[in-house]
TORKOL-4160 file (C-alpha; in steps of 0.2 Angstrom, whole numbers, padded with zeros to 4 digits, m for minus):
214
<pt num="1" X="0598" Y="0428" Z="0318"/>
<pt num="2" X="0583" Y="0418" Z="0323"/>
<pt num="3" X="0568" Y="0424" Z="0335"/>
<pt num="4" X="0570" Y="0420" Z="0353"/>
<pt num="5" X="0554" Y="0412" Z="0362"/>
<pt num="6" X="0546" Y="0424" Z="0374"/>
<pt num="7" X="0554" Y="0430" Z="0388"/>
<pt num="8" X="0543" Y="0435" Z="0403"/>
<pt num="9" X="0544" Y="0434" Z="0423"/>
<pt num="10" X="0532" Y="0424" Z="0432"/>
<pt num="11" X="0525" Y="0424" Z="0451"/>
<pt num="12" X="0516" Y="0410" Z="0457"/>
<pt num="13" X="0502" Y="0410" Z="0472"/>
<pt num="14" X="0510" Y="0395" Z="0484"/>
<pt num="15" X="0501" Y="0378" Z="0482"/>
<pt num="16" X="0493" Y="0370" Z="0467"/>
<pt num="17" X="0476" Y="0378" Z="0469"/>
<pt num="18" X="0472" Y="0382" Z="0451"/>
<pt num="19" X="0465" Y="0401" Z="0449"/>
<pt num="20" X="0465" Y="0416" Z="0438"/>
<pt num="21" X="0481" Y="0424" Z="0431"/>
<pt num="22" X="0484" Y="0441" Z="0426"/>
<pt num="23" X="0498" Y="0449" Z="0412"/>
<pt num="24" X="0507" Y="0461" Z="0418"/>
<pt num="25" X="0515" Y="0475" Z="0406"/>
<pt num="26" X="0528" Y="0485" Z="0409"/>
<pt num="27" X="0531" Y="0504" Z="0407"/>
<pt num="28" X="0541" Y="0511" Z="0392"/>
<pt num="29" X="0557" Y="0508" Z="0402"/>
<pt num="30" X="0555" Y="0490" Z="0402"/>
<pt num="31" X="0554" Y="0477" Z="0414"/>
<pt num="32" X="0559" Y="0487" Z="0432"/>
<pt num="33" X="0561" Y="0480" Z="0450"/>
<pt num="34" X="0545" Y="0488" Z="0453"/>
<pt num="35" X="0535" Y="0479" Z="0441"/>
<pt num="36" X="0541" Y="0463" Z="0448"/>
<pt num="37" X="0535" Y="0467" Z="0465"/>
<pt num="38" X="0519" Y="0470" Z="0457"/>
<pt num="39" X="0520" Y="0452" Z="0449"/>
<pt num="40" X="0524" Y="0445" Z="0468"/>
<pt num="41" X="0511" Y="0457" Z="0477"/>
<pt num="42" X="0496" Y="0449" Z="0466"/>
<pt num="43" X="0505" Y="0431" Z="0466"/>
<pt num="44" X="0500" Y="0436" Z="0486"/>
<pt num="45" X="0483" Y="0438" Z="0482"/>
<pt num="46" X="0480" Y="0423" Z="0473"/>
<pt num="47" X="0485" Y="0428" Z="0454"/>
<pt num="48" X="0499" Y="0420" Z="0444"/>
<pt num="49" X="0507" Y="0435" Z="0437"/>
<pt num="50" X="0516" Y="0436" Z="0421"/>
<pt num="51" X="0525" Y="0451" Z="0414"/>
<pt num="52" X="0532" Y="0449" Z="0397"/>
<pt num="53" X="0549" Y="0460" Z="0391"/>
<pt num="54" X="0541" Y="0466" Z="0375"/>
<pt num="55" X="0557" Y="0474" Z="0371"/>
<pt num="56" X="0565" Y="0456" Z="0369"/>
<pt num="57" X="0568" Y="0459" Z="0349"/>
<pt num="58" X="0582" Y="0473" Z="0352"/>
<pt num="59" X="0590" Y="0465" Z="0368"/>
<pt num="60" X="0577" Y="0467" Z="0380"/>
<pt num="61" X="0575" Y="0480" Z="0394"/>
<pt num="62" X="0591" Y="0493" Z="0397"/>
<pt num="63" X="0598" Y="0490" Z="0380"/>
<pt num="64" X="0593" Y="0504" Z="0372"/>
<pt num="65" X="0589" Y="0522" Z="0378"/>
<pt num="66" X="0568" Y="0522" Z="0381"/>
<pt num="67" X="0562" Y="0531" Z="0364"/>
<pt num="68" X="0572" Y="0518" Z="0354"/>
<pt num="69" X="0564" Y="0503" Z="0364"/>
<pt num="70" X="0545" Y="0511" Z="0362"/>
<pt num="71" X="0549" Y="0513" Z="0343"/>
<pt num="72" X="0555" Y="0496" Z="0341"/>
<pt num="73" X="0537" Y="0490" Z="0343"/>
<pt num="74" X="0522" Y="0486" Z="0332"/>
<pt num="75" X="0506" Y="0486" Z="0335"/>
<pt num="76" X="0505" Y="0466" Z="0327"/>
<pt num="77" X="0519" Y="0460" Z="0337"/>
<pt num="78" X="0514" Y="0467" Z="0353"/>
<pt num="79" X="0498" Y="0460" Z="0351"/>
<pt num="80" X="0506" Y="0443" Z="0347"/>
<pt num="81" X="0517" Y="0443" Z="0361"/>
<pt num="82" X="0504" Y="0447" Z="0374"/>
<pt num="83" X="0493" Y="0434" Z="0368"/>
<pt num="84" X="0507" Y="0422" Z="0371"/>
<pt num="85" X="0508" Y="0428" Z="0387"/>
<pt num="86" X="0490" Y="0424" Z="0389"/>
<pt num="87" X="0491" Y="0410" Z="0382"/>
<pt num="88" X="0506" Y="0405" Z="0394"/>
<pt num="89" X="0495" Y="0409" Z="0409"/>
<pt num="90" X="0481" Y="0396" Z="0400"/>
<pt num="91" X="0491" Y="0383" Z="0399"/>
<pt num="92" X="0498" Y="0387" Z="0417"/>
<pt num="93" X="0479" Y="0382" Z="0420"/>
<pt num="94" X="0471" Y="0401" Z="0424"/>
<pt num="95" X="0454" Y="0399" Z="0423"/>
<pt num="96" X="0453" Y="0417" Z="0418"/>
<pt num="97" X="0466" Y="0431" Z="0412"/>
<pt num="98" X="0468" Y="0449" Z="0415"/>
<pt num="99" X="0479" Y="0461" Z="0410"/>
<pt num="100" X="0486" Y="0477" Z="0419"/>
<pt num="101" X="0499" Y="0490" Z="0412"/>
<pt num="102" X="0508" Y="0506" Z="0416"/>
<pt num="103" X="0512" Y="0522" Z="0405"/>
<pt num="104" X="0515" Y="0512" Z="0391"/>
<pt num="105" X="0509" Y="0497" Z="0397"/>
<pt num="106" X="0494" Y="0507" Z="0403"/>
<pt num="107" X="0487" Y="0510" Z="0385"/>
<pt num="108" X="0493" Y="0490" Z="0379"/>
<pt num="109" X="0481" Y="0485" Z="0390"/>
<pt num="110" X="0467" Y="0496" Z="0384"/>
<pt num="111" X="0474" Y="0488" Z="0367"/>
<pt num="112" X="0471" Y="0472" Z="0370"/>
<pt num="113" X="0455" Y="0475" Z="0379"/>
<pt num="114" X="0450" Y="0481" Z="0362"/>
<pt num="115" X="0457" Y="0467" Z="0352"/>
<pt num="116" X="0457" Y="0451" Z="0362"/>
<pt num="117" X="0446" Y="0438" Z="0364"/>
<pt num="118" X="0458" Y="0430" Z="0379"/>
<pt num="119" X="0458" Y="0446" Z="0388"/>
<pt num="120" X="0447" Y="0443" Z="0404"/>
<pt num="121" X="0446" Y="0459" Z="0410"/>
<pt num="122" X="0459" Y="0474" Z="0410"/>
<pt num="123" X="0464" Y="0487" Z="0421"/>
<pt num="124" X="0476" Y="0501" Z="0413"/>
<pt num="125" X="0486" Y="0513" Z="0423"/>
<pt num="126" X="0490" Y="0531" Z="0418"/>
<pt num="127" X="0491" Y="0524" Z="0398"/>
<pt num="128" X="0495" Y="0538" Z="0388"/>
<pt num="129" X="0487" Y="0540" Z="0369"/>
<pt num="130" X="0473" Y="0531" Z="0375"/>
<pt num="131" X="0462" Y="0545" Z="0370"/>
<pt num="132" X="0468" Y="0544" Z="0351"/>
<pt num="133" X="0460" Y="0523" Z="0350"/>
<pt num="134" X="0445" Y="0527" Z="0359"/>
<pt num="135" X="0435" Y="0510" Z="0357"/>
<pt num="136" X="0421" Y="0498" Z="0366"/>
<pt num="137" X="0433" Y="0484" Z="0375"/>
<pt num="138" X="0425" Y="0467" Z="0374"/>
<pt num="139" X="0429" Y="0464" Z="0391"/>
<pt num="140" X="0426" Y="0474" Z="0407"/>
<pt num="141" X="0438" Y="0489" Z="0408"/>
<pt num="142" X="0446" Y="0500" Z="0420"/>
<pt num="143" X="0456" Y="0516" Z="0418"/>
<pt num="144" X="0468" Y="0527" Z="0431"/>
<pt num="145" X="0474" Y="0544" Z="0428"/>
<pt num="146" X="0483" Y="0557" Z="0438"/>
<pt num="147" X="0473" Y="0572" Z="0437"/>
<pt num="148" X="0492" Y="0580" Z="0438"/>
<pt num="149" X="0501" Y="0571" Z="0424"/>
<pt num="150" X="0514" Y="0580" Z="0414"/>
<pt num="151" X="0515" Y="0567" Z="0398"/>
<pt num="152" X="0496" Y="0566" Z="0396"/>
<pt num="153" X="0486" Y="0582" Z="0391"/>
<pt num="154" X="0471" Y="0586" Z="0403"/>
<pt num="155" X="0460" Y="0586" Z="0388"/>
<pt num="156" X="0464" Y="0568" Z="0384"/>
<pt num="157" X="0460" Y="0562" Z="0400"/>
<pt num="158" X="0445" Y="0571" Z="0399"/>
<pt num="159" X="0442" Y="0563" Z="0384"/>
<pt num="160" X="0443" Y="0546" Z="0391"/>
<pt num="161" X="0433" Y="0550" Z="0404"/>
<pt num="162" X="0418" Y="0556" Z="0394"/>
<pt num="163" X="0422" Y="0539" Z="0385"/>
<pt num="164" X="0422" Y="0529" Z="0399"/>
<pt num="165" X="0414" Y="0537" Z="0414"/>
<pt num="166" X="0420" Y="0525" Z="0426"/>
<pt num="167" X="0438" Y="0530" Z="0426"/>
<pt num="168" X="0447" Y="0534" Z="0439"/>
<pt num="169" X="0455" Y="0552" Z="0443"/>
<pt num="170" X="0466" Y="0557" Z="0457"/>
<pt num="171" X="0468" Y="0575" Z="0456"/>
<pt num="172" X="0483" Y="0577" Z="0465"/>
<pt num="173" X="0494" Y="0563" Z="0457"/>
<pt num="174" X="0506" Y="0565" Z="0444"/>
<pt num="175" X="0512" Y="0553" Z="0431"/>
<pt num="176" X="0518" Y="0535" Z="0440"/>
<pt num="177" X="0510" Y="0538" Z="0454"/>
<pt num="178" X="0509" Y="0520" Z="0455"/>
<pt num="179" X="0530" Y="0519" Z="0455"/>
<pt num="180" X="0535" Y="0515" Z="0472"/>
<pt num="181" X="0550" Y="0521" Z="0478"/>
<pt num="182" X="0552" Y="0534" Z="0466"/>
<pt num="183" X="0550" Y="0553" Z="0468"/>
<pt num="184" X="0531" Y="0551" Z="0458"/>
<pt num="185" X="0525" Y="0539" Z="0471"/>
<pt num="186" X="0509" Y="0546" Z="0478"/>
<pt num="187" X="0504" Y="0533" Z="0495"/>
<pt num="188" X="0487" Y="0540" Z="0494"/>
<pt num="189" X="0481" Y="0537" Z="0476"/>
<pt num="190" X="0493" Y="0522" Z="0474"/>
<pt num="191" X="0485" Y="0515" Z="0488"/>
<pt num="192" X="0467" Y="0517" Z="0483"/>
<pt num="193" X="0470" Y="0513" Z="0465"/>
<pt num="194" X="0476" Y="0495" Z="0471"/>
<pt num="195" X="0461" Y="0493" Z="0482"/>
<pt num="196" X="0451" Y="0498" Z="0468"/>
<pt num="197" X="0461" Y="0485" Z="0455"/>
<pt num="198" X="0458" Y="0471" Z="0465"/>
<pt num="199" X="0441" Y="0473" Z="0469"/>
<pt num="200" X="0438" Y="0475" Z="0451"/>
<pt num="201" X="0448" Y="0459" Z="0446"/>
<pt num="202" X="0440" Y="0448" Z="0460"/>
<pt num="203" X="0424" Y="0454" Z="0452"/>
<pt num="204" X="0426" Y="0449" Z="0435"/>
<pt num="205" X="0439" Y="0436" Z="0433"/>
<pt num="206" X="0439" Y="0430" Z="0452"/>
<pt num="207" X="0453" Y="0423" Z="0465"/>
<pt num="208" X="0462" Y="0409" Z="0468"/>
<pt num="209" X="0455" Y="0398" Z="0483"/>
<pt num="210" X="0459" Y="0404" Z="0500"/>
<pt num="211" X="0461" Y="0422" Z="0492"/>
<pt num="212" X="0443" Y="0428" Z="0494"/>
<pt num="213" X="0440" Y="0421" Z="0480"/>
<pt num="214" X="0422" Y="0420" Z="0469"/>
């Protein structure tokens, strides 16, 4: 059976006011409602947001349980297919590209800050095994942890943070504390840690016009 182009969900800033644009990658469950607010919170603030199904190869999001979806991948072909996504965003006319993950997405987007030379900027959210690919990112990096999470050992985070000293720790928070409306929601951390995102992408890749953009 032949490959399917890239499947992906993309939220768009009103007006044709060319800008930056940011990849959005999903947790290891795949693509959630969630994720697509996200997509539509930072299309409000001026991004064009892209978020990828990476789990396209077996059927995409839901057609598996979550560990066969997460085994399905390889390093090269999710590489591949967030560069596309990049590339999408380029050809979109971004004038610059960050990426952002959760969990799973979380440590792709340490990946690729690693890896790419398209990557902008990145921002990786509670990204577990992290700690095992410890790297210099050729592009301006930020990482969030709960100090509480139950998937990631303390000593990895701490890891990371000797790594990377400008990483972000809410002691309190527990895995997903970004994941509104669910029971790992934490308003207080979650709340911060998007203040801090987008003051650090407005810093290094910028925002659209009329967004208080550089």
């Amino acid at each position: 059976m032949p490959d399917i182009a890239l499947p992906y969900f993309l939220a768009r800033p009103d007006g044709d006011q060319r800008g930056p644009g940011i990849v959005v990658i999903h947790e290891g469950n795949g693509i959630s409602a969630q994720l697509l607010r996200v997509c539509q919170r930072l299309a409000h603030e001026g991004y064009a947001a892209i978020a990828p199904d990476l789990f396209f190869r077996i059927g995409g999001t839901e057609a598996r349980n979550v560990v066969a979806l997460m085994a399905s991948l390889t390093p090269e072909q999710t590489a591949a297919d967030i560069g596309e996504a990049i590339a999408v965003l380029r050809r979109e006319g971004a004038t610059a590209v960050g990426v952002i993950g959760f969990c799973m997405g979380g440590f792709q987007a340490y990946r690729t800050a690693l890896s790419s030379p398209g990557c902008d900027a990145a921002v990786g959210f509670y990204g577990a095994r992290i700690a095992a690919e410890l790297g210099e990112p050729r592009c301006p990096t930020l990482l969030l942890f709960g100090g509480d999470d139950e998937y990631i050992p303390t000593a990895d985070i701490e890891a990371v943070v000797a790594h990377h000293p400008d990483t972000v720790v809410y002691p309190a928070a527990h895995h997903g504390f970004m994941r509104d409306r669910s029971d790992s929601y934490d308003e207080a951390a979650a709340t911060d840690g998007w203040s801090r995102m987008l003051d650090f992408l407005s810093i290094h890749i910028g925002r659209s016009p009329g967004h208080g953009g550089q």
